[in-house]
Backbone atoms as SQL, in Angstrom:
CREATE TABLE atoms (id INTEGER PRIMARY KEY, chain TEXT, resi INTEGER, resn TEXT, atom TEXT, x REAL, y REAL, z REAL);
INSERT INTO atoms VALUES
  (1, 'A', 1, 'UNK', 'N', -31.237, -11.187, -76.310),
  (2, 'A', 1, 'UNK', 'CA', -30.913, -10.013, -75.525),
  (3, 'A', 1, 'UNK', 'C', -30.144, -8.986, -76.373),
  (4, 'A', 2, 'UNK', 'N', -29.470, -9.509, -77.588),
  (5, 'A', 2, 'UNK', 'CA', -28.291, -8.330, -78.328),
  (6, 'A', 2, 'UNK', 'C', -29.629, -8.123, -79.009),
  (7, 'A', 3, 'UNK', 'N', -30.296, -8.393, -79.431),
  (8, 'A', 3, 'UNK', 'CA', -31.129, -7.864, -80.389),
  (9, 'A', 3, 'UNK', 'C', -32.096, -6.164, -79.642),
  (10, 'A', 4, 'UNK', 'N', -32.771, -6.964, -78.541),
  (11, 'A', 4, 'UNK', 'CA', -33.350, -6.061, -77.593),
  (12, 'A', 4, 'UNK', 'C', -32.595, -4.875, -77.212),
  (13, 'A', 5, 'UNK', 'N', -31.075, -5.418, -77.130),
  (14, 'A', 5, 'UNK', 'CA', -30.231, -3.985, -76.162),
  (15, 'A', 5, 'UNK', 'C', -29.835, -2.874, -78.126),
  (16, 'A', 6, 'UNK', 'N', -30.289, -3.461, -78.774),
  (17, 'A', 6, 'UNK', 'CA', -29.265, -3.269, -80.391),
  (18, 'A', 6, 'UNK', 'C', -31.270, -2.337, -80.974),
  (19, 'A', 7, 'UNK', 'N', -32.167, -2.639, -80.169),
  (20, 'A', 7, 'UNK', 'CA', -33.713, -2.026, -80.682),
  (21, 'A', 7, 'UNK', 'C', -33.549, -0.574, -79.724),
  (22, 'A', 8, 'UNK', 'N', -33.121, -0.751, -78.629),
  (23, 'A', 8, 'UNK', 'CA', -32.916, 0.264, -77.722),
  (24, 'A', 8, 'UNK', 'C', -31.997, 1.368, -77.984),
  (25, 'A', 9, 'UNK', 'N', -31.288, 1.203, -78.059),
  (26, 'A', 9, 'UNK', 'CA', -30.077, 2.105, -78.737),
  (27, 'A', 9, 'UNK', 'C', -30.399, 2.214, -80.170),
  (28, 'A', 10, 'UNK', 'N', -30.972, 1.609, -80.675),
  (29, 'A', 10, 'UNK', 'CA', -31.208, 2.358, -82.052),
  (30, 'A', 10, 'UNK', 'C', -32.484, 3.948, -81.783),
  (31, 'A', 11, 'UNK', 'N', -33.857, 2.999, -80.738),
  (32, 'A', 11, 'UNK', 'CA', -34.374, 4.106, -80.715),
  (33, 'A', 11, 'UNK', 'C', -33.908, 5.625, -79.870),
  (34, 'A', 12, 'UNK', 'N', -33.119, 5.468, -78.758),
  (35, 'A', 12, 'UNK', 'CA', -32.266, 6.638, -78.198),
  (36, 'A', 12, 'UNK', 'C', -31.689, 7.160, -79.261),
  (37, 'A', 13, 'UNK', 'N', -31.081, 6.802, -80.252),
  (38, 'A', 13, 'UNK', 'CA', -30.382, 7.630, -81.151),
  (39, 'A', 13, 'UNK', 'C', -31.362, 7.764, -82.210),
  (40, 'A', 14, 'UNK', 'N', -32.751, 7.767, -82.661),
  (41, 'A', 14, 'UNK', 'CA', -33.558, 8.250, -83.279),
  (42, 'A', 14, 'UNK', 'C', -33.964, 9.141, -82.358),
  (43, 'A', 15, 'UNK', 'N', -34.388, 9.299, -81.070),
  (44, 'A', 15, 'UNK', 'CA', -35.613, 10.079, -79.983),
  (45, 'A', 15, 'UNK', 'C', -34.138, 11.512, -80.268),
  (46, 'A', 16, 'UNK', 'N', -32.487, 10.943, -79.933),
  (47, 'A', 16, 'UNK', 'CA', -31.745, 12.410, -79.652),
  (48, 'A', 16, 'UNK', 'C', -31.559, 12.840, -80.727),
  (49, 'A', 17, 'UNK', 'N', -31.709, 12.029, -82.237),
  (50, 'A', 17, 'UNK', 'CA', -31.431, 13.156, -83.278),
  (51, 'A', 17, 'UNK', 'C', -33.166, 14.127, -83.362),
  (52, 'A', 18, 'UNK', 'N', -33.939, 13.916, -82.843),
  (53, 'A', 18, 'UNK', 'CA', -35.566, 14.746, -82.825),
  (54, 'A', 18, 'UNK', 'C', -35.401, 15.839, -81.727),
  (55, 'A', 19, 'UNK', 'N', -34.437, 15.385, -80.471),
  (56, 'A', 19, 'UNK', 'CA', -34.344, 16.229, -79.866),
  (57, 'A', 19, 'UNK', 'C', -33.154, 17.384, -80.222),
  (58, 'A', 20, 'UNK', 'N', -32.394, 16.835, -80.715),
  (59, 'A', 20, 'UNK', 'CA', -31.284, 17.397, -81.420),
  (60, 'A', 20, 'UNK', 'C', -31.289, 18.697, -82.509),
  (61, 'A', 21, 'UNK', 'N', -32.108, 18.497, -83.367),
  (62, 'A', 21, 'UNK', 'CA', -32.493, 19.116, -84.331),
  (63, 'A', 21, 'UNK', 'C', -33.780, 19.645, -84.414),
  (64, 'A', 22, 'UNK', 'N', -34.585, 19.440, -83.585),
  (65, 'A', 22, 'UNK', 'CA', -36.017, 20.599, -83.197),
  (66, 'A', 22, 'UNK', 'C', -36.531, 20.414, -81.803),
  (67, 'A', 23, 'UNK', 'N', -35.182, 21.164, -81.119),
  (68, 'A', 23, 'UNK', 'CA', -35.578, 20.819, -80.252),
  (69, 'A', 23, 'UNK', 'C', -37.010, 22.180, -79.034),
  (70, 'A', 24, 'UNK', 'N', -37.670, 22.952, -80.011),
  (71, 'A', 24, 'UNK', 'CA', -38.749, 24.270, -79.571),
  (72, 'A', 24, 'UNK', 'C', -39.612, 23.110, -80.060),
  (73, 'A', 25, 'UNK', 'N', -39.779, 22.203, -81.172),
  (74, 'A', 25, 'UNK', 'CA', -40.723, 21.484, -81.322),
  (75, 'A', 25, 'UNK', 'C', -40.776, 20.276, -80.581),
  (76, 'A', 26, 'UNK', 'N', -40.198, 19.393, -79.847),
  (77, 'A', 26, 'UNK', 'CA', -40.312, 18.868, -79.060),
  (78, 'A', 26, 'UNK', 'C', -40.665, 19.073, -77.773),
  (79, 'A', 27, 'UNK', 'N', -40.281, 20.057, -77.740),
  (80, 'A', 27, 'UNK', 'CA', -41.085, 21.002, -76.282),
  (81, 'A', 27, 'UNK', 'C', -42.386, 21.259, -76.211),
  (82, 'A', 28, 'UNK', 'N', -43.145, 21.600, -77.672),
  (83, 'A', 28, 'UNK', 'CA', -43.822, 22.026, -78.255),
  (84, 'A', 28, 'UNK', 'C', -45.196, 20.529, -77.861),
  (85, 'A', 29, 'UNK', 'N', -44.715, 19.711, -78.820),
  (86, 'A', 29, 'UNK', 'CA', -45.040, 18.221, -78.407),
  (87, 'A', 29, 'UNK', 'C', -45.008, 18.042, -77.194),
  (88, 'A', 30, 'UNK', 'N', -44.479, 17.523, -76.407),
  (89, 'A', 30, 'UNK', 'CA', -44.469, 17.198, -74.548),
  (90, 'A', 30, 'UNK', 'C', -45.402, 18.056, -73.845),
  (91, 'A', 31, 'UNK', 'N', -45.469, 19.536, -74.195),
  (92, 'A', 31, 'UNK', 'CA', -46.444, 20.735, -73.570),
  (93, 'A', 31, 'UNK', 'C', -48.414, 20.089, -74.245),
  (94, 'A', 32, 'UNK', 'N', -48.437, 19.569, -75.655),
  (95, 'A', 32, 'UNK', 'CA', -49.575, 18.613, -75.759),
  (96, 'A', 32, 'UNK', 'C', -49.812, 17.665, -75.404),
  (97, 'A', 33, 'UNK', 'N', -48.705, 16.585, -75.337),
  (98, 'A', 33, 'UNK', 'CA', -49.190, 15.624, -74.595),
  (99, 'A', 33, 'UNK', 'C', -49.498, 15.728, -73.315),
  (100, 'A', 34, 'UNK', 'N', -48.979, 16.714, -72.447),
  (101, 'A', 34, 'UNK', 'CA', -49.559, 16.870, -70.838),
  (102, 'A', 34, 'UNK', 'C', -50.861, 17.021, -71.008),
  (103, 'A', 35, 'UNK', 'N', -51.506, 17.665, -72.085),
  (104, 'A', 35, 'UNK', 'CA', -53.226, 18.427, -71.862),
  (105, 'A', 35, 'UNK', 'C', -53.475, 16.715, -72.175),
  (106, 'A', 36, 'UNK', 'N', -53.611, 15.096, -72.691),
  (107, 'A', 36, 'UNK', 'CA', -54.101, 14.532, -73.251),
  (108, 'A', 36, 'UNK', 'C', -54.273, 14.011, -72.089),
  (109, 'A', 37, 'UNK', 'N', -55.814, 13.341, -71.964),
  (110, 'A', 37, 'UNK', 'CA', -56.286, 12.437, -71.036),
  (111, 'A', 37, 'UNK', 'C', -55.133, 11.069, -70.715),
  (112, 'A', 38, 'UNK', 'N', -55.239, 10.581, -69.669),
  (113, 'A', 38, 'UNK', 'CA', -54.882, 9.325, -69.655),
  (114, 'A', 38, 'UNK', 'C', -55.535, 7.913, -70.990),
  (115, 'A', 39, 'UNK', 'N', -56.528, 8.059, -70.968),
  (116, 'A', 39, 'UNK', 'CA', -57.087, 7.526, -71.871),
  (117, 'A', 39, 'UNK', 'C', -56.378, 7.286, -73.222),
  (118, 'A', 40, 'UNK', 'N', -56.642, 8.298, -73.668),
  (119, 'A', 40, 'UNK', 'CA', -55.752, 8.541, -74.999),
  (120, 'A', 40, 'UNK', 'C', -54.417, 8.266, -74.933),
  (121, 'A', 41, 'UNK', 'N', -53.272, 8.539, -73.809),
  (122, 'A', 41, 'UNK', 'CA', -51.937, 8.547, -73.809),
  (123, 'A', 41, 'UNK', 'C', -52.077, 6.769, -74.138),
  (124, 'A', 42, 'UNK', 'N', -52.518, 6.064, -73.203),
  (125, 'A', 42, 'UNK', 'CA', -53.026, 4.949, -72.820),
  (126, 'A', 42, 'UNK', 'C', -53.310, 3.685, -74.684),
  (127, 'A', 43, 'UNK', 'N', -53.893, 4.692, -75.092),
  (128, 'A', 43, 'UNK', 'CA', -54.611, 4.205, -76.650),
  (129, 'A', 43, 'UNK', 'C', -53.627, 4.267, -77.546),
  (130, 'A', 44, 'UNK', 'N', -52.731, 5.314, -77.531),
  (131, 'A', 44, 'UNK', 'CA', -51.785, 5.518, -78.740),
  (132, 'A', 44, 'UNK', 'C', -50.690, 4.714, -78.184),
  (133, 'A', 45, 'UNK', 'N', -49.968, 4.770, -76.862),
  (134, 'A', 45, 'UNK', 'CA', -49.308, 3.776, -76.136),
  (135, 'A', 45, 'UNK', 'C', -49.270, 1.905, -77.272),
  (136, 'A', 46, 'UNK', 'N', -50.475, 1.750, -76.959),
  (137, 'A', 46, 'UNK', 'CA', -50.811, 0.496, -77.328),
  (138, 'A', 46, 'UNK', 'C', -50.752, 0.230, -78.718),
  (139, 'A', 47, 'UNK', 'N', -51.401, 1.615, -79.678),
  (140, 'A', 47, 'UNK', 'CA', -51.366, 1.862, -81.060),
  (141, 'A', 47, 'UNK', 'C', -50.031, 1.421, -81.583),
  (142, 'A', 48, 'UNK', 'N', -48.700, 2.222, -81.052),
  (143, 'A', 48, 'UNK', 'CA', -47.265, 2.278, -81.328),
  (144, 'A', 48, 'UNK', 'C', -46.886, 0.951, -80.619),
  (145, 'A', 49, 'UNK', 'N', -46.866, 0.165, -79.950),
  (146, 'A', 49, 'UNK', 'CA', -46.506, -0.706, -79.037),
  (147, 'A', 49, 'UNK', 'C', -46.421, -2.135, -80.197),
  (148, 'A', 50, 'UNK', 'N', -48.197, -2.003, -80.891),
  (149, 'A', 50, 'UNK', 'CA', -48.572, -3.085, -81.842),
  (150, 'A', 50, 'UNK', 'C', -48.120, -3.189, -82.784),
  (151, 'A', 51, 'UNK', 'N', -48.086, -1.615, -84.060),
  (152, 'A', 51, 'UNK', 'CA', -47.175, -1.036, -84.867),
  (153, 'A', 51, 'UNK', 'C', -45.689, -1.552, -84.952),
  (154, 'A', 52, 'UNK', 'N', -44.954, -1.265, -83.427),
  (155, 'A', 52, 'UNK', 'CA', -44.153, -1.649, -83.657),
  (156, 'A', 52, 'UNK', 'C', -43.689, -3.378, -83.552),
  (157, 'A', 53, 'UNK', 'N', -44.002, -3.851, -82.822),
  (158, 'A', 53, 'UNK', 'CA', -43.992, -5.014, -82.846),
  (159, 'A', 53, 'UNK', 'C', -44.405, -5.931, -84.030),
  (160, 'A', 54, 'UNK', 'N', -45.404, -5.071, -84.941),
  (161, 'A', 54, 'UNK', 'CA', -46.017, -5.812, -86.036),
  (162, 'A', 54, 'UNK', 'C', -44.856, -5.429, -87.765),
  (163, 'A', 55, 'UNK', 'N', -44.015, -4.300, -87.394),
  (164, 'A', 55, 'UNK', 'CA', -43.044, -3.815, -87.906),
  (165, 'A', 55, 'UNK', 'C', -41.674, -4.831, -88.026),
  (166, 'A', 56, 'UNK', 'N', -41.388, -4.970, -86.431),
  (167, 'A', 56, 'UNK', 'CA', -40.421, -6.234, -86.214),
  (168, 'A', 56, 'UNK', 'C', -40.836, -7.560, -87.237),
  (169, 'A', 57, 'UNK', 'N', -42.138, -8.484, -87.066),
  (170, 'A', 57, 'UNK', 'CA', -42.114, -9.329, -87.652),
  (171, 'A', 57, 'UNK', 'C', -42.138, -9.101, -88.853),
  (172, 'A', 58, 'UNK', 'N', -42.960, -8.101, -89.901),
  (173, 'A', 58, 'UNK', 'CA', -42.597, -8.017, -90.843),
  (174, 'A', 58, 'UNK', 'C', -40.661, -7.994, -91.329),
  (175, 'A', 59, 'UNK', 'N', -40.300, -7.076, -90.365),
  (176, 'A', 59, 'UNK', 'CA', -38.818, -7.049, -91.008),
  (177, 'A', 59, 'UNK', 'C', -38.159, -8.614, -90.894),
  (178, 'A', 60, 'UNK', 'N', -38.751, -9.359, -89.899),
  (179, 'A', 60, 'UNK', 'CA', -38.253, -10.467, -89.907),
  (180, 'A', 60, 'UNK', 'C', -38.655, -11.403, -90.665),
  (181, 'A', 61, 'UNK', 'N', -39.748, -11.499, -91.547),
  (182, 'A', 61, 'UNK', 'CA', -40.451, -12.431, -92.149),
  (183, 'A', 61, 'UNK', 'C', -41.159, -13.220, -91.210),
  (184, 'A', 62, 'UNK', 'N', -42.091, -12.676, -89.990),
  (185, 'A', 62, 'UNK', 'CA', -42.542, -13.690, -89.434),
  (186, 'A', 62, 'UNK', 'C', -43.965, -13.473, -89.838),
  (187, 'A', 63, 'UNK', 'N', -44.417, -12.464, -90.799),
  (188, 'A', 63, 'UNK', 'CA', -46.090, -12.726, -91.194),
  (189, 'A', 63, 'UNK', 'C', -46.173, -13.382, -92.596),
  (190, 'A', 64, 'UNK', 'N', -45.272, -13.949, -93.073),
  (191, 'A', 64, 'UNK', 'CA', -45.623, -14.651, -94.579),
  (192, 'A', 64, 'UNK', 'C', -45.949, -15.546, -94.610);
């Protein structure tokens, strides 16, 4: 659970320094993702989901 609550708070404080520091381009972004099908939101969702998860085990040594 510290690990999970310690992945979370790391990414909030990556998402507010993006919002922080561009934040016309993040607006910018959110105003494209509304035009994107469900489909696609749906696809990249899963893309980043795997990514990251496949990120974790690497950092952990769980693919060697």
């Amino acid at each position: 659970m510290r690990d999970f609550l310690t992945a979370l708070a790391l990414a909030l404080a990556i998402e507010g320094v993006a919002y922080a520091l561009f934040p016309a381009g993040m607006q910018r972004m959110m105003a494209a993702v509304q035009d994107l099908p469900p489909s696609a939101l749906r696809a990249a969702g899963l893309a980043a989901a795997a990514a990251g998860v496949m990120g974790v085990a690497l950092a952990r040594g769980g693919l060697s």
